[in-house]
C-alpha positions in Angstrom: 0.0 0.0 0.0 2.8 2.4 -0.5 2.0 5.5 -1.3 -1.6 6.1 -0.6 -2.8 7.8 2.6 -5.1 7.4 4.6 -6.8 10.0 7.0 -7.0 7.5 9.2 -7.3 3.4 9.7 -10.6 3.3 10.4 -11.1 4.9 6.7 -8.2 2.0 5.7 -10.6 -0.3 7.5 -13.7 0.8 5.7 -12.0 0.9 2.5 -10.8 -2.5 2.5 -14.0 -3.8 3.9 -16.0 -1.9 1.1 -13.7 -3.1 -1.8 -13.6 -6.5 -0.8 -17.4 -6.9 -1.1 -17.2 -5.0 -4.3 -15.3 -7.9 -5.6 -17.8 -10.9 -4.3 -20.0 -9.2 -6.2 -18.4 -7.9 -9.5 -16.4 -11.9 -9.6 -20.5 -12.7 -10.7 -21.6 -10.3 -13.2 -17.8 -9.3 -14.7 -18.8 -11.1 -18.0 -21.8 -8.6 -18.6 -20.0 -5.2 -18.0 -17.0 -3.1 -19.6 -15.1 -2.8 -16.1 -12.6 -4.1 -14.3 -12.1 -3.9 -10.2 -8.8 -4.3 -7.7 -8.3 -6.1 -4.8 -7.5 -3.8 -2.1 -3.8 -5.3 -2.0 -3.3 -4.5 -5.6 -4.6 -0.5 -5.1 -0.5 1.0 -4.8 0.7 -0.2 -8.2 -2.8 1.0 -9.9 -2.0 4.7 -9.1 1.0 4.8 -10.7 0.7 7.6 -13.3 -2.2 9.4 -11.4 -1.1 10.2 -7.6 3.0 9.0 -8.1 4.9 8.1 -10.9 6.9 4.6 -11.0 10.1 5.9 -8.9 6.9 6.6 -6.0 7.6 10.2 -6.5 4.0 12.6 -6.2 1.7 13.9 -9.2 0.2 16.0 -7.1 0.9 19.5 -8.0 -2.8 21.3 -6.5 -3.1 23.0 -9.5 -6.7 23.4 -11.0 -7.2 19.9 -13.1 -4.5 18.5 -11.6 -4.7 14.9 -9.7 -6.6 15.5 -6.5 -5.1 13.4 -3.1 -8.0 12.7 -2.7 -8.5 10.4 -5.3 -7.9 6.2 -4.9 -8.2 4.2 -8.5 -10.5 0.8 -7.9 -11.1 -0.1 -10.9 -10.9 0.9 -14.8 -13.1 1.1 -17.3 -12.1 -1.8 -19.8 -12.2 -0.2 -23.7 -10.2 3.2 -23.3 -8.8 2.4 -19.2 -10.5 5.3 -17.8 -9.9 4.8 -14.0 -12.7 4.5 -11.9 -11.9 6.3 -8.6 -13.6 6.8 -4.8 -13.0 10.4 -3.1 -11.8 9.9 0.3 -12.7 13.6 1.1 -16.4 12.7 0.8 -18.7 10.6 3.0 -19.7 7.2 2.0 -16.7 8.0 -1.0 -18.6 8.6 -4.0 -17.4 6.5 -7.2 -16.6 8.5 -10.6 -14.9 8.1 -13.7 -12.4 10.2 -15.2 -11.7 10.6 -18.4 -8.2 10.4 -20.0 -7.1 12.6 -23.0 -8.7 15.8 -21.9 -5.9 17.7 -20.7 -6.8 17.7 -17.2 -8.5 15.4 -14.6 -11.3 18.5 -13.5 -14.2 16.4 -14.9 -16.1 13.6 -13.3 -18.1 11.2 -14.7 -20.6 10.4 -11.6 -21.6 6.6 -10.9 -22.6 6.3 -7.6 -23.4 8.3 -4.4 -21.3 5.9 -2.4 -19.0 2.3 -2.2 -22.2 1.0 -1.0 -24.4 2.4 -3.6 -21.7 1.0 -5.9 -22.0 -2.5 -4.4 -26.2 -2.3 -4.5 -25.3 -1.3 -8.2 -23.6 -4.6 -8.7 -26.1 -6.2 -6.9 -28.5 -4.6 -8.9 -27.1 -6.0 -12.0 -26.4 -9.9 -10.6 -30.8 -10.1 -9.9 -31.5 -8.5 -13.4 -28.8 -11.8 -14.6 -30.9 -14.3 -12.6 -34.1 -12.9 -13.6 -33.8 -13.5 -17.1 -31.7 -16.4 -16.5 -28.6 -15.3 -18.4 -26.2 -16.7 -15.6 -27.8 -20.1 -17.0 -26.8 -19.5 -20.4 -30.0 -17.9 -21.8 -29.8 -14.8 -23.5 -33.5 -14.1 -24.5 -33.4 -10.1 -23.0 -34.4 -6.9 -25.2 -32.4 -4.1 -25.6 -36.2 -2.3 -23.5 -34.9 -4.8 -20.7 -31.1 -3.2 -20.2 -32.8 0.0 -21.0 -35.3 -0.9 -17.8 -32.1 -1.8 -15.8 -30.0 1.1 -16.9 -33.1 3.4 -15.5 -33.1 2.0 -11.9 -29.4 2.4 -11.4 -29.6 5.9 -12.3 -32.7 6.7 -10.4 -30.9 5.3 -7.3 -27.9 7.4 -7.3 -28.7 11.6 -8.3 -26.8 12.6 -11.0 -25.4 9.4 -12.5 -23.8 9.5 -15.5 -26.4 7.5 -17.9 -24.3 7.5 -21.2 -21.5 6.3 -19.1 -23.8 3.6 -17.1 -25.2 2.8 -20.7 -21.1 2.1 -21.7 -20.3 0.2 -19.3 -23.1 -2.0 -19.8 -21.9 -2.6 -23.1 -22.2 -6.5 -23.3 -25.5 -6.3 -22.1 -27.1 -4.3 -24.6 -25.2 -6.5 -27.5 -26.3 -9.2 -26.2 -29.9 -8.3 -25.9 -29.5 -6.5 -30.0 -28.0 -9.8 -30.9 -31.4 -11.9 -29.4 -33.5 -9.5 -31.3 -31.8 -9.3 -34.9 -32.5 -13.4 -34.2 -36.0 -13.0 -33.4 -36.4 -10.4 -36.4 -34.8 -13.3 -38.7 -36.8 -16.0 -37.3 -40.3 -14.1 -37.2 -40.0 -13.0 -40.7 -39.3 -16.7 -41.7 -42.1 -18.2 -40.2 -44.3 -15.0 -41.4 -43.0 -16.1 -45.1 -43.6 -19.5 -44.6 -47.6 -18.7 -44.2 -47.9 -19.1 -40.2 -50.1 -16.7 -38.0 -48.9 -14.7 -35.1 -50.8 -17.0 -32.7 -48.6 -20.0 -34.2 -44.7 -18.2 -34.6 -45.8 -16.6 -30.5 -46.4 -20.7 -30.0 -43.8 -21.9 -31.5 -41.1 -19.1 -30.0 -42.6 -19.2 -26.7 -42.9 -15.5 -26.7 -46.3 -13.2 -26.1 -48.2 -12.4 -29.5 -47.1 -8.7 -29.2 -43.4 -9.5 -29.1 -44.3 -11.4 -32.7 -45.9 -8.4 -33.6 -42.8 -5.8 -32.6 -40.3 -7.9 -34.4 -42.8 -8.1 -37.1 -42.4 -4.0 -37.1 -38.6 -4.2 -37.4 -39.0 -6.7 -40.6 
């Protein structure tokens, strides 16, 4: 853990404690999101470049934009490596992500009012898996159904970032296009072949006006 400071070790405490249940939870659902979280042993090396450089030498010039102390990487995002960072200044520390190439670090993406809004997030995510049974190897969900997901997490933590929430839920939402550009294919087929929408709803095991909506997208 060199070079990151605590304000105290009771905040250590919390912070470990916080991080490690971030884990149980993300180790279920990492196939279904674009983000990858530390173990709280592994935090030193993943600020190097933000708080210290590789000779464990400070960043940290307090200079408007600049790398606040503040600021602990947990995670990155996985398609550009945007770190994903807590704020140890604030209470319950607040997860964000920043965004590299701008020039400065002033800008935060907001993702969740706290570690354990973060962690209620994840769990959020794991029930929506089990509902529709994708954890079983099913993957008959609607891009509406992510969309319906993607709503609760940001109506549970003010000011979420949804285009950012909606990116990191990448593999979600091409799994569900993927289910439907099937369902398209396979309802126009049957609709070519002379069946009714009472028999392709039979025969898909789907409600007559999902027929019909695929029909639409023909």
């Amino acid at each position: 853990m060199n070079n990151i400071m605590f304000n105290s070790f009771q905040q250590k405490e919390d912070i470990e404690r916080n991080l490690k249940q971030i884990n149980l939870e993300y180790e279920k659902i990492k196939d279904y999101v674009d983000f990858e979280v530390f173990f709280f042993e592994q935090l030193g090396k993943y600020q190097v470049g933000y708080s210290f450089d590789l000779d464990g030498n400070s960043l940290i010039t307090g200079e408007e934009g600049s790398w606040d102390d503040n600021w602990i990487v947990i995670a990155y995002e996985s398609l550009c490596g945007d770190p994903i960072i807590i704020d140890l200044n604030e209470e319950g520390y607040p997860v964000s992500l920043l965004l590299h190439g701008l020039g400065s670090w002033g800008t935060n993406s907001f993702l969740a009012n706290s570690m354990d809004s973060f962690i209620n997030i994840l769990k959020e995510i794991k029930c929506f898996l089990e509902e529709k049974e994708l954890l079983l190897g099913k993957q008959s969900i609607k891009v509406n159904d992510v969309k319906s997901l993607l709503a609760k997490i940001i109506a549970k933590n003010n000011f979420s970032d949804y285009e950012i929430w909606e990116s990191l839920l990448n593999p979600l939402f091409i799994i569900a296009e993927e289910h439907e550009e099937a369902m398209v294919y396979k309802v126009r087929e049957m609709k070519t072949a002379g069946k009714k929408i009472t028999e392709i709803s039979s025969l898909l095991n789907i409600p007559p006006k999902n027929v019909y909506e695929y029909m639409k997208k023909n």
